[in-house]
Structures are given as structure tokens and as C-alpha cells.
C-alpha positions in Angstrom: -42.4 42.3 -72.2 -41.9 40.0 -69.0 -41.3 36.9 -70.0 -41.3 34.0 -67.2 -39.1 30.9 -67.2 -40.1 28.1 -65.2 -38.7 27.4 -62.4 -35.3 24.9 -62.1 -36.8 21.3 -60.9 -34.8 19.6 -58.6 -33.0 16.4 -59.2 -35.0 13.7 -58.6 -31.8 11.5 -57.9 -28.9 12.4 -56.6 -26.2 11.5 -59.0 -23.5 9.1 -58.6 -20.6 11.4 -59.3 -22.1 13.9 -56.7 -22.7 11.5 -53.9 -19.3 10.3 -54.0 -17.8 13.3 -54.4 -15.4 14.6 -51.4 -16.6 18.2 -51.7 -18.7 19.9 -48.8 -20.3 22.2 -50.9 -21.9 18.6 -53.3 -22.9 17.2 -49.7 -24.9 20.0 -48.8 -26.3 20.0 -52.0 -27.2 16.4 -51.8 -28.3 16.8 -48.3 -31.1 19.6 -50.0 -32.2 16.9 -52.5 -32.2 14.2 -50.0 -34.1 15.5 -47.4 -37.4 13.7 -46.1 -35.9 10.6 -47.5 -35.4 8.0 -45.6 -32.7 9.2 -43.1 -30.4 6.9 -41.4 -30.7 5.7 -37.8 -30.1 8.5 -35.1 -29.8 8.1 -31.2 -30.8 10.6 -28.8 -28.6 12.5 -26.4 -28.5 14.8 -24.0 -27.4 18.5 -25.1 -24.3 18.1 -22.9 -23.3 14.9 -24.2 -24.0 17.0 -27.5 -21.4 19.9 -26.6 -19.0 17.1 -26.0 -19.9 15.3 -29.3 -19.2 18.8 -30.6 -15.9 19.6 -29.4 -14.9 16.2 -29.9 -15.7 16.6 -34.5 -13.9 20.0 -33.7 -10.7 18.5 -33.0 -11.1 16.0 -35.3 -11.4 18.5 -37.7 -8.3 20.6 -37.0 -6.3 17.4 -37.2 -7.5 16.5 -40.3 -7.1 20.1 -41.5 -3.4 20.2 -40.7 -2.7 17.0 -42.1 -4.0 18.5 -45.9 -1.9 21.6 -44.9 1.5 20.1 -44.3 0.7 17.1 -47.0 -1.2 18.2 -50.0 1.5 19.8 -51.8 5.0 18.2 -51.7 7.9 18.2 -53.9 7.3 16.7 -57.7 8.1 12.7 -56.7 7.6 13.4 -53.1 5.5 10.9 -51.0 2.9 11.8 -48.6 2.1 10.2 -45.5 -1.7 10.3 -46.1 -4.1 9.9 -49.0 -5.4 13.4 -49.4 -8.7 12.7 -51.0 -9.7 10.1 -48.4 -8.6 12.6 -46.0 -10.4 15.5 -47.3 -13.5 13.4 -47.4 -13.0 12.4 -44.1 -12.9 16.8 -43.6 -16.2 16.8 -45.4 -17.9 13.8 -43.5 -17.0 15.7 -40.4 -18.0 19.2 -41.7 -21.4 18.0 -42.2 -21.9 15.9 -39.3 -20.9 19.7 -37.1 -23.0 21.5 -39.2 -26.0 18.8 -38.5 -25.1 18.7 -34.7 -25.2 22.3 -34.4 -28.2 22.9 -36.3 -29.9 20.6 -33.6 -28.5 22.1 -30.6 -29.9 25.8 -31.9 -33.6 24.1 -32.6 -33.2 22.5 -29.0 -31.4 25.7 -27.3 -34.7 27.5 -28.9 -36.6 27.1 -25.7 -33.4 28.2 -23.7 -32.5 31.2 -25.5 -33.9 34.1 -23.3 -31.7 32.8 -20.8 -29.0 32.0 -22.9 -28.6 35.9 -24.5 -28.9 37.4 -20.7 -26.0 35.1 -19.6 -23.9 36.6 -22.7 -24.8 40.3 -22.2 -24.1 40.1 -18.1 -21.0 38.9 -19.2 -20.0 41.5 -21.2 -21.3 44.0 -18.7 -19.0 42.2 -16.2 -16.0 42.6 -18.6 -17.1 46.3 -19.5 -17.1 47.2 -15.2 -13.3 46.0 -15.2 -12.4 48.5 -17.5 -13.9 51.6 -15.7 -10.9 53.4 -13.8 -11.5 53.9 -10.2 -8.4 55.7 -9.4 -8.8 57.4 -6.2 -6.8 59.9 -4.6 -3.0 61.8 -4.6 -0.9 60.3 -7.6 2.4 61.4 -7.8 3.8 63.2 -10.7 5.0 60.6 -13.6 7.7 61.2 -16.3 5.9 64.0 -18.3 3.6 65.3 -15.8 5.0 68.1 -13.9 3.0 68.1 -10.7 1.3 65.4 -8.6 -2.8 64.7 -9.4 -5.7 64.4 -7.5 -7.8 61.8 -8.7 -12.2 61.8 -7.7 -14.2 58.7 -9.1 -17.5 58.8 -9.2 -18.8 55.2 -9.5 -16.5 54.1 -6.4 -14.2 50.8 -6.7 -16.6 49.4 -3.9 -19.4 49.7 -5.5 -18.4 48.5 -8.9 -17.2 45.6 -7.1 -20.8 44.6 -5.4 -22.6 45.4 -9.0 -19.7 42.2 -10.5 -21.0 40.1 -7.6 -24.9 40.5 -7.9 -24.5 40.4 -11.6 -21.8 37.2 -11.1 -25.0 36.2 -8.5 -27.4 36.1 -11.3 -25.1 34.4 -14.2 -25.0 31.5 -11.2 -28.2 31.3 -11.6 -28.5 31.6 -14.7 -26.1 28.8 -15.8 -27.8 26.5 -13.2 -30.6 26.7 -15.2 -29.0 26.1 -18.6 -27.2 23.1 -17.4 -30.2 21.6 -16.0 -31.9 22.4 -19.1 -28.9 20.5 -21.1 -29.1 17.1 -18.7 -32.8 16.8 -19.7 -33.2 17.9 -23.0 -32.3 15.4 -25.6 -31.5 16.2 -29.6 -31.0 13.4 -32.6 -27.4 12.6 -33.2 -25.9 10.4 -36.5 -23.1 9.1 -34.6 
């Protein structure tokens, strides 16, 4: 027999308890419920003012972080220099607020990305060339090596080095394009 069970219906209201909780994982889950409500005010602004926005929540983070490392637990009748719930919700505030901004710089970077991936892959082609030996010639005998060695390479250190330029050529290009394309397109930002 296959018995159905109806499906879970969502909250229709986001508890109290759950929208003042300090846990990242209730946000989230009140963000689900919440969403095509009413949304607070946003501003617009440009994607590099976004990577700055971003780097800026990311240390923000980290100091936050290390404050619930070296604080939360002390010594039975110790006393902290921070409240660690406030500062944990402050941690969740900013978790979310990363995790919004980043969502909204990959829906903006969306009409980037072609250029985006072949900027990553020349760059790891670049890094790849450095490590191809190009040894060349008569090396003298080393510790357990008993007779000097002639070394041939095929892909010559000259031509290794003018495949790095035109592909460092074209990642010029390439980022020119990408940071134009960050001065002019705008996302939604809760500051």
C-alpha cells in the first residue's frame, strides 16, 4: 500500500522565539518563510563597491569570531570582556548579510561569467607553464649521481615564456572587461 501524507505547510508567522533567536541556521529559516514580504529598504551599488562591502563583513566577521573563541569559555567565576550572545548575534547578523551580498553578486556576475571562468582557467594555465622544467644543457654531476647530464627540452624556456605573455595579454584584457563590467553594474544592498 502507498500511503501519502500531506505535505508540511509552512508557518504562516514567524515565531517570536525564532526571530529573536541568535542562531544562523533559525535566520535562514526565517528568511525562507519571510520571503516576498515586505523587505526592508535596499540601496544600489556598484559590484566593486560590493566586493568592498564584502571584504569589509569578512573582517568583521573574523573579529567577531575570535572574540567568541578567546571569550566563551572562561574559568567558573571568570568575567568576560564581551557579552557572547550579543556577540554571536552580531556573527549571525553578519553571516546573513554575506550570504545575501554574495548571492547578489553571483545573479549580477551571471552576465559576466564566460569571462569570468576563462580569466580563472588562463590563470591556472599560467601557474601550470611555471612548473614545466626547461633545463637545458651540461649539468654537472650532484651528490648521488656519478657522471655529469645532458639535459634536451623540448618546449624551449623561450617559448614558454612568450605563451605566459600572450596568455598574461589576454587576462589584461580580460580583467579590463570585468572591471568595467563592475563600475556599471549595480546590485541591491541592506546596508
Amino acid at each position: 500500500m502507498n500511503e501519502r501524507t500531506a505535505p508540511k505547510a509552512e508557518p504562516a508567522e514567524v515565531s517570536a522565539e525564532s526571530e529573536n533567536s541568535i542562531w544562523l541556521s533559525e535566520f535562514l529559516k526565517r528568511e525562507t518563510v519571510t520571503a516576498g514580504r515586505e523587505e526592508t529598504p535596499k540601496q544600489k551599488i556598484t559590484l566593486v563597491r560590493a566586493f568592498k562591502e564584502r571584504t569589509r563583513i569578512v573582517r568583521q566577521m573574523q573579529k567577531a569570531i575570535q572574540l567568541l573563541k578567546e571569550e566563551n569559555s572562561v574559568i567558573e567565576g571568570g568575567v568576560r570582556s564581551i557579552e557572547i550572545r550579543q556577540t554571536y548575534a552580531e556573527y549571525t547578523r553578519l553571516c546573513a548579510k554575506l550570504i545575501g551580498l554574495k548571492k547578489a553578486i553571483s545573479r549580477a556576475n551571471a552576465g559576466i561569467v564566460d569571462r569570468l571562468v576563462e580569466l580563472a582557467e588562463i590563470k591556472g594555465i599560467c601557474q601550470q607553464l611555471n612548473l614545466i622544467p626547461v633545463k637545458e644543457g651540461k649539468q654537472e654531476a650532484r651528490y648521488e649521481e656519478s657522471e655529469s647530464q645532458v639535459f634536451v627540452a623540448d618546449l624551449k624556456k623561450a617559448e614558454i615564456a612568450a605563451e605566459r605573455e600572450a596568455l598574461h595579454a589576454r587576462m589584461d584584457v580580460l580583467q579590463d572587461e570585468i572591471d568595467e563590467f563592475n563600475a556599471r553594474t549595480l546590485i541591491e544592498f541592506e546596508p
